[in-house]
C-alpha positions in Angstrom: 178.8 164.3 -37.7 177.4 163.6 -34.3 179.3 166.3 -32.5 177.7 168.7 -35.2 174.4 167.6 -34.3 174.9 168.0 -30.4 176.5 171.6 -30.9 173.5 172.8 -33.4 171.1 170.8 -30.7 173.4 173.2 -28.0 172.7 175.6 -29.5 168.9 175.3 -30.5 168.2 175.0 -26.8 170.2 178.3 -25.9 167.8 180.0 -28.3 165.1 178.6 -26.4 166.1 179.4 -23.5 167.1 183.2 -24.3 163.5 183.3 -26.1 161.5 182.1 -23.4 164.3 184.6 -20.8 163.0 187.6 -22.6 159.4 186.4 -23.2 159.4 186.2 -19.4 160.9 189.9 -19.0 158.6 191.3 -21.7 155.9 190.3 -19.4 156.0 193.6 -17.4 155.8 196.4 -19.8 156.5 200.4 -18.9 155.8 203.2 -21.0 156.6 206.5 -20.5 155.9 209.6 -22.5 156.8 213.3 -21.8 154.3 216.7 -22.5 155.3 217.9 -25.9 157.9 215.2 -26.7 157.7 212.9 -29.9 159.3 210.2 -28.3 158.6 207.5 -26.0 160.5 205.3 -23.4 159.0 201.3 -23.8 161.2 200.1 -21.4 163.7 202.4 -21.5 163.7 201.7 -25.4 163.4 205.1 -27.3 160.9 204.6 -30.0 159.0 207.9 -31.9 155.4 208.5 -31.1 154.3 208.2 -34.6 155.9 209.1 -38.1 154.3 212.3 -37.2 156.5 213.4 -34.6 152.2 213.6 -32.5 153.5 214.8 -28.5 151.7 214.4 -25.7 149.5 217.6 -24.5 147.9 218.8 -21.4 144.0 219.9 -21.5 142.4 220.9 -19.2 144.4 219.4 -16.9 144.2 216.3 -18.1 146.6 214.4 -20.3 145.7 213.7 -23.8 148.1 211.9 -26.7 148.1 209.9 -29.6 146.8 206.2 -28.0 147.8 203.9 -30.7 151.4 203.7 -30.0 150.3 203.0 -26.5 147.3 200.2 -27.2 149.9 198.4 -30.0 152.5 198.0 -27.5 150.1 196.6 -25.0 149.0 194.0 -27.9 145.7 195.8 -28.7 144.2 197.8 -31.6 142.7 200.7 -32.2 140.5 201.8 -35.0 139.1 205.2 -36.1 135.8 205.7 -38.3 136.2 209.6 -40.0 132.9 208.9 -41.2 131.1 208.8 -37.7 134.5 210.5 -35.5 134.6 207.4 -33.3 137.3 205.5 -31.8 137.3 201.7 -31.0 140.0 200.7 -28.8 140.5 197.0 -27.7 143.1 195.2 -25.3 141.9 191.7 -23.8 138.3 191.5 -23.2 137.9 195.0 -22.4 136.9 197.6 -25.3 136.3 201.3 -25.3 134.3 203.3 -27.5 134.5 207.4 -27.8 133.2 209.9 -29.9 135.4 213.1 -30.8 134.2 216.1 -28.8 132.0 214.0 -26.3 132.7 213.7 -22.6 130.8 210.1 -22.8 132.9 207.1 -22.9 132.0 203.5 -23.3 133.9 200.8 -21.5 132.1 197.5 -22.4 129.1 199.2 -23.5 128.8 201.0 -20.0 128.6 204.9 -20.1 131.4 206.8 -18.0 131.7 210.6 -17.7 135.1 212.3 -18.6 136.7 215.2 -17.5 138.2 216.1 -21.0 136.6 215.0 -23.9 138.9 213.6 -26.8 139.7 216.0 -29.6 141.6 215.8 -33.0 144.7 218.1 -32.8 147.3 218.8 -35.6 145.1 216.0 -37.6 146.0 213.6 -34.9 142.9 211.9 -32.5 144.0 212.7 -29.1 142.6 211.0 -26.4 142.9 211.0 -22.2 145.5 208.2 -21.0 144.7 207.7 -17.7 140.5 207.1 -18.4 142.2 204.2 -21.3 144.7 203.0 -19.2 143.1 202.2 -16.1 140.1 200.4 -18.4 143.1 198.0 -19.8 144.0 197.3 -16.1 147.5 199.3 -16.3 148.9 201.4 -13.2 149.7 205.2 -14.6 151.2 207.5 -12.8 152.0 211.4 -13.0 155.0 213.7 -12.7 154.1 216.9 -12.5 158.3 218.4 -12.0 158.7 215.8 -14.9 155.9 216.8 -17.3 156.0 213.0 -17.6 153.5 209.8 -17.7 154.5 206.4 -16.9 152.0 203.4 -17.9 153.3 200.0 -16.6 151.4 197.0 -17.6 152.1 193.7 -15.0 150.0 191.2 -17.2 150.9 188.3 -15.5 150.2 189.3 -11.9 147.1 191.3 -13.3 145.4 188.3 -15.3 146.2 185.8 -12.1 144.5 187.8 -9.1 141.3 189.0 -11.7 141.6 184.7 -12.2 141.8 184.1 -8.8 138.8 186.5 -7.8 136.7 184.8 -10.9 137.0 181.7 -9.6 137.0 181.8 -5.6 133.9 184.6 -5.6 130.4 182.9 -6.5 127.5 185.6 -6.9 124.9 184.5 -4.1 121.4 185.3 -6.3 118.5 187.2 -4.8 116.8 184.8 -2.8 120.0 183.0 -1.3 121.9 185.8 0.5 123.2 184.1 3.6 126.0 184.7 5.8 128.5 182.1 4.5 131.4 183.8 5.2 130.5 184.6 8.9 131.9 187.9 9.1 128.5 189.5 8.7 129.6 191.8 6.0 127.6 192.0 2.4 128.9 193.6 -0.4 125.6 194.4 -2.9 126.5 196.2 -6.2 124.6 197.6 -9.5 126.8 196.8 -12.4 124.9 197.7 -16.2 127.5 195.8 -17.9 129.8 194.3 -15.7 132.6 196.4 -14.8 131.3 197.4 -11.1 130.5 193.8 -10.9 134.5 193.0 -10.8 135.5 195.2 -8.3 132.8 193.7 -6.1 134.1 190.7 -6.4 137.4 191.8 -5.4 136.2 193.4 -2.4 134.2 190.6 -1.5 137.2 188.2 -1.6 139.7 190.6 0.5 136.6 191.5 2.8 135.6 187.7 3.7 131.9 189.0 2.1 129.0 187.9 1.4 128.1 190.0 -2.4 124.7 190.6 -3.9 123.9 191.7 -7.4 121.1 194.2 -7.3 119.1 193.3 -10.5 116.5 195.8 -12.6 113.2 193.7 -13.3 113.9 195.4 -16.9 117.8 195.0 -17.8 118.8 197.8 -19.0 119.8 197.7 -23.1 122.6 199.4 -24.8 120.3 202.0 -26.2 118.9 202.9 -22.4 122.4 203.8 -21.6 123.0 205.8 -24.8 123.4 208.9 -22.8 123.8 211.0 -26.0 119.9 210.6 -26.4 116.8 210.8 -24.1 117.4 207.5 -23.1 116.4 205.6 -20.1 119.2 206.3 -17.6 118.8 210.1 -18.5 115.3 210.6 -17.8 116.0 208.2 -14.5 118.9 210.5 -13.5 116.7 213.7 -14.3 114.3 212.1 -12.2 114.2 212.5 -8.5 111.1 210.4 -7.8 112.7 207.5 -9.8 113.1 204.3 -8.3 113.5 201.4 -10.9 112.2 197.9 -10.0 114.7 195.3 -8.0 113.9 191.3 -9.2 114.2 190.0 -6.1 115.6 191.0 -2.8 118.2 190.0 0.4 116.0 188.0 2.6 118.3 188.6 5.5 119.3 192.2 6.0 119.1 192.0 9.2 122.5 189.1 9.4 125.0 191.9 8.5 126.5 194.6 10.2 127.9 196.1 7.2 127.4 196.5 3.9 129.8 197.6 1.0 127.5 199.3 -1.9 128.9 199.4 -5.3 127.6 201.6 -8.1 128.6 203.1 -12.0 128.6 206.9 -11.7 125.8 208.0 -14.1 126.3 211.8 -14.8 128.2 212.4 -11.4 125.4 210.6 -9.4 124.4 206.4 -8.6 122.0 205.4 -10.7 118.8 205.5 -8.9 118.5 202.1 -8.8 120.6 202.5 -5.4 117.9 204.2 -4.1 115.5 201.7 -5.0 117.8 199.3 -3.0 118.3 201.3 -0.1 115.2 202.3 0.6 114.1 198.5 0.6 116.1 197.9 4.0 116.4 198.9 7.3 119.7 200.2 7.8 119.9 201.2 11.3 122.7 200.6 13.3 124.7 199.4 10.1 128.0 200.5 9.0 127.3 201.1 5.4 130.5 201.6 2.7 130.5 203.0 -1.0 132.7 202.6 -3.8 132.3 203.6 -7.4 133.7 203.1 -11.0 134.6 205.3 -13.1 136.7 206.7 -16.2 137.9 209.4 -14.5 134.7 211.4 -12.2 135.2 211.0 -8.6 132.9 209.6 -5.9 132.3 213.4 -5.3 128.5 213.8 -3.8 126.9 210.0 -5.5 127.6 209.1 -2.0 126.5 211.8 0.2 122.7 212.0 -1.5 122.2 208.7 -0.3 122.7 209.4 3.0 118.7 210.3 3.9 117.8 206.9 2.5 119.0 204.9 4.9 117.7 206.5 8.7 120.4 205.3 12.0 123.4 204.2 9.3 127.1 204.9 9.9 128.3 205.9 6.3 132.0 206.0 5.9 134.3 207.3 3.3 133.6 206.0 0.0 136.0 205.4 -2.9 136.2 205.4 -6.6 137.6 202.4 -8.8 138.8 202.2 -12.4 136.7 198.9 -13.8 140.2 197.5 -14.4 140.7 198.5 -10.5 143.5 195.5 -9.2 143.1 193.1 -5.6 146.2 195.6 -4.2 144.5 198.3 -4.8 141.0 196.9 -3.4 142.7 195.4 -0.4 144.6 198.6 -0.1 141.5 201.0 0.5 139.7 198.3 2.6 142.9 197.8 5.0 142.4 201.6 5.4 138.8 201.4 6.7 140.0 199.8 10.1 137.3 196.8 9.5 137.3 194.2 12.1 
């Protein structure tokens, strides 16, 4: 009887140990899907697309499928209302909500401009992968010989540096910008809800920076950044003398030498709250950096149009971020800029 119990006991800790083996290679997670093919690859694991047989199309140069099959396999959910044509997508803490037809996305409640708007084709809802993907904080990639898209999720590494920038990165307020770090660089940002705000962070931990959160005086609400109405942020954007209120301010400017700004791309443009900020400083002699988020618009011109505002700057390149954008690729683009 007792050398029963020690094999099943044997054997219950095998089990274990395969179970918590696989858990540990389940952690990375690739998907690959191919233009006009029903199936797809989860780790090299053939499964169909739907019951369907829904492919994968391109649109306007931009990739559009069925996102379910993707969103489940990540461990999120994804839910469709015929009555208004929306979809509500959800993976961690980050949700996503589109309207069929509509270039406007929300990630968070934060408006971003698409280049291809989502569409319902053969009865299916067809949205653009890379705009979703990036949100949920996964790397995609394109083949163009291929006709093929590969997703990879890497949730452990992902969750631990977006921990580790969380909780080494303190938000200096208004009124207590200082040069802790000694490196005289700032980094200030806009962020409406919060995405902008964690690339910041990021940059301000590879960087060695001190970071700023440029505040309206009046938050903006979820129905000022409703940019399917005549909300707020329209007639701001429409708007070249706008120049929304700051709460309070950076008391010393004049202790860096360069200064990272960070913005949301409101119909191709910063919100004009930038100006606001830049205008507020002398930026002479500084070397000042943009970066943007995103679903899917470049940095394009937001960057150049801000150039008058600050008189004797050095403006480099700047560069556009997913809100899910990772430390590699932050520290990446800053190792580019040849910072001292």
């Amino acid at each position: 009887m007792k050398k029963i119990l020690l094999v099943l006991f044997t054997l219950m800790l095998f089990s274990m140990t395969v179970v918590a083996v696989n858990a540990a290679e389940n952690d990375d997670l690739t998907i690959q899907l191919k233009i006009n093919s029903p199936v797809m690859l989860v780790n090299n694991e053939e499964k169909s697309i739907d019951e369907n047989g829904t492919v994968p199309v391109i649109v306007n140069s931009r990739t559009l499928l069925p996102v379910r099959a993707v969103v489940e396999e990540i461990g999120g959910s994804v839910e469709w209302n015929s009555d208004t044509k929306t979809v509500a997508l959800q993976s961690g803490d980050n949700n996503i909500n589109l309207e069929i037809d509509s270039t406007t996305a929300y990630l968070n409640n934060e408006p971003y401009t698409l280049d291809t708007p989502s569409a319902i084709i053969g009865g299916r809802t067809m949205l653009p992968i890379r705009f979703i993907a990036e949100s949920f904080g996964l790397e995609v990639s394109w083949s163009s010989e291929e006709q093929t898209v590969t997703i990879v999720k890497k949730s452990d590494i992902q969750t631990e540096s977006m921990t580790s920038a969380e909780a080494t990165t303190e938000n200096t307020t208004a009124e207590e910008a200082t040069t802790e770090s000694g490196n005289n660089i700032l980094v200030a940002y806009f962020s409406a809800t919060n995405n902008t705000k964690g690339v910041a962070e990021k940059i301000a931990e590879v960087a060695d920076a001190d970071i700023y959160a440029i505040t309206p005086a009046i938050p903006y609400t979820k129905v000022d950044l409703d940019y399917n109405t005549d909300c707020r942020a329209n007639k701001e954007q429409n708007d070249d003398t706008a120049r929304p209120e700051i709460s309070g301010r950076v008391e010393n400017m004049e202790d860096y030498d360069t200064v990272f700004i960070g913005y949301p791309i409101w119909w191709g443009q910063a919100p004009k709250i930038m100006y606001t900020f830049l205008e507020s400083y002398d930026f002479n002699g500084k070397t000042v950096i943009p970066f943007c988020t995103s679903g899917s618009s470049p940095i394009g011109s937001s960057a150049e149009n801000m150039h008058s505002l600050t008189t004797g700057a050095n403006w480099l390149e700047g560069q556009r971020f997913s809100g899910g954008a990772s430390v590699d690729e932050v520290s990446s683009w800053i190792n580019s800029l040849g910072l001292k």
